[in-house]
C-alpha positions in Angstrom: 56.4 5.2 -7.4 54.2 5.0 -10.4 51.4 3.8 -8.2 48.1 4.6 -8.8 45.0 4.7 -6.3 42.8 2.7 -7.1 40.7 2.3 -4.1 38.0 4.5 -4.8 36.8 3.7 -8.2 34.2 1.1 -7.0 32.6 4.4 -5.7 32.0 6.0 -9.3 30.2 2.8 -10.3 27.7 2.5 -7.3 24.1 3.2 -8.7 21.8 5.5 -6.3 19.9 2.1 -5.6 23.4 1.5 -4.1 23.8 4.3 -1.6 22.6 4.0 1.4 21.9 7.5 2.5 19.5 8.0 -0.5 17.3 4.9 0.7 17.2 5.7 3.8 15.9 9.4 2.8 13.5 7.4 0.5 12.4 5.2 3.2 12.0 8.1 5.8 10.1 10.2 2.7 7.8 6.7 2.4 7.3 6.3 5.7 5.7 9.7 6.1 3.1 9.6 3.2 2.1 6.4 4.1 1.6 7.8 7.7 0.0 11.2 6.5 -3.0 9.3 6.0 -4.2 9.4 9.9 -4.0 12.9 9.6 -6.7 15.5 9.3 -7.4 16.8 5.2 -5.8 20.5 5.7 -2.3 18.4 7.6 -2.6 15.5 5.6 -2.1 17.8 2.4 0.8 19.9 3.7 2.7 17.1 3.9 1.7 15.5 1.1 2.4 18.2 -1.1 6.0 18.7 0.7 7.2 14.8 0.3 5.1 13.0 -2.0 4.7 15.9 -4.7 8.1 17.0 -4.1 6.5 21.2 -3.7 8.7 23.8 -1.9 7.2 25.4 1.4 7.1 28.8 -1.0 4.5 27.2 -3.4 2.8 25.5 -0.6 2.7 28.9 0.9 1.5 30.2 -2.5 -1.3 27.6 -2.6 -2.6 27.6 0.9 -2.1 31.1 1.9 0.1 32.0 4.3 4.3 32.5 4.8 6.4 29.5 3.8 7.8 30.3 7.6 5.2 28.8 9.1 4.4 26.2 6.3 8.0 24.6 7.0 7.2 25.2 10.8 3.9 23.7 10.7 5.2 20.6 8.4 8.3 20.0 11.0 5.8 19.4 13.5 3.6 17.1 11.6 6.8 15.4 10.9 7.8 15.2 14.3 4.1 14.1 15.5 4.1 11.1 12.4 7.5 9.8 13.5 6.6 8.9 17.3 5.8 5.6 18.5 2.6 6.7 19.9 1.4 7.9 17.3 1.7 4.4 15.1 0.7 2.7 18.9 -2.7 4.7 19.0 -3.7 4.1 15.3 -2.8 0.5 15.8 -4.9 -0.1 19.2 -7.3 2.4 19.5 -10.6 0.6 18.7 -9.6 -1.7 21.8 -9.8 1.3 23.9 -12.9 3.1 25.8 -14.8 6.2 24.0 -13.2 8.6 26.3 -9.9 7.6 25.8 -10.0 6.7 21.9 -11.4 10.2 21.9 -8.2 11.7 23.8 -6.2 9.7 21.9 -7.4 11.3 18.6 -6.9 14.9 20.3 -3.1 14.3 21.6 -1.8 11.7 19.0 -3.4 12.4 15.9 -4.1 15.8 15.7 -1.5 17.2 17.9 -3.4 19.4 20.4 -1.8 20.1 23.8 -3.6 18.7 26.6 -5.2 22.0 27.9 -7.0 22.1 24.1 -8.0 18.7 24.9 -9.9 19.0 28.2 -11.9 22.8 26.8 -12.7 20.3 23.6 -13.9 17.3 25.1 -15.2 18.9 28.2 -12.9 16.7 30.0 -11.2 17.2 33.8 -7.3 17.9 32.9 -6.5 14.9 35.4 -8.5 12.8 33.3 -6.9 13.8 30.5 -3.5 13.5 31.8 -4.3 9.7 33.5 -5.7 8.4 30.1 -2.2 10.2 28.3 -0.2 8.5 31.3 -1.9 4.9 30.3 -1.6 5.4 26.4 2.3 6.4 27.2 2.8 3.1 29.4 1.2 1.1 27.1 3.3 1.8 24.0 6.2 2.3 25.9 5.2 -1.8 27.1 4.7 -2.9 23.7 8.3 -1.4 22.2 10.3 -3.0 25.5 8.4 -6.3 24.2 9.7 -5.8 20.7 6.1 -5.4 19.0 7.0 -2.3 17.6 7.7 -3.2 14.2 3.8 -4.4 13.9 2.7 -0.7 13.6 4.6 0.6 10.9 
């Protein structure tokens, strides 16, 4: 009986290089600054101030004006918007791409309007706007069944 468990000391010695939760939240956190760059200014420093400078959505709030409410709802979105594929697809390939549908591109992708805002901004027909969405959508779609996803990060 005078056994001891010794199974879970390793854990005490494990450095937080070693844990994998922590890089992953570092990798995430990296992966959004780095992408905060195609941004516009006022988004790009909400969310620089949240993960790179480490600021709570009070003093954010504090600095910007407004209620840290709609600071952490406003960031959540950003988030949301730098995390999808298209996103990273459109930045990658948009030069390729016509001037009508780099342009709605840059209105959907990049700054996050809905498509309705797009057709009143670029004086567009909201069937164009939805075909050239449709393409942009099949095309990165294409590209991550084809593995060329990594590229774009």
């Amino acid at each position: 009986m005078g056994q001891t468990n010794n199974s879970v000391d390793w854990l005490d010695q494990l450095g937080e290089d070693m844990d994998l939760r922590r890089r992953r939240e570092h990798a995430l956190t990296d992966r959004i600054v780095k992408r905060a760059q195609w941004l516009e200014p006022i988004d790009r420093q909400l969310v620089l101030a949240m993960f790179r400078d480490g600021q709570s959505a009070q003093s954010i709030a504090n600095r910007f004006g407004g209620c840290p409410r709609h600071i952490r709802r406003r960031i959540k979105k950003l988030v949301h918007r730098l995390n999808d594929p298209r996103l990273a697809y459109v930045v990658a390939h948009h030069e390729k791409w016509t001037k009508s549908r780099r342009s709605i591109a840059r209105c959907l992708f990049i700054q996050g309007r809905s498509m309705r805002e797009t057709t009143q901004e670029l004086g567009m027909s909201f069937y164009s706007v939805r075909k050239h969405r449709e393409a942009i959508d099949a095309m990165c779609q294409a590209a991550i069944n084809a593995g060329q996803m990594r590229t774009w990060r």
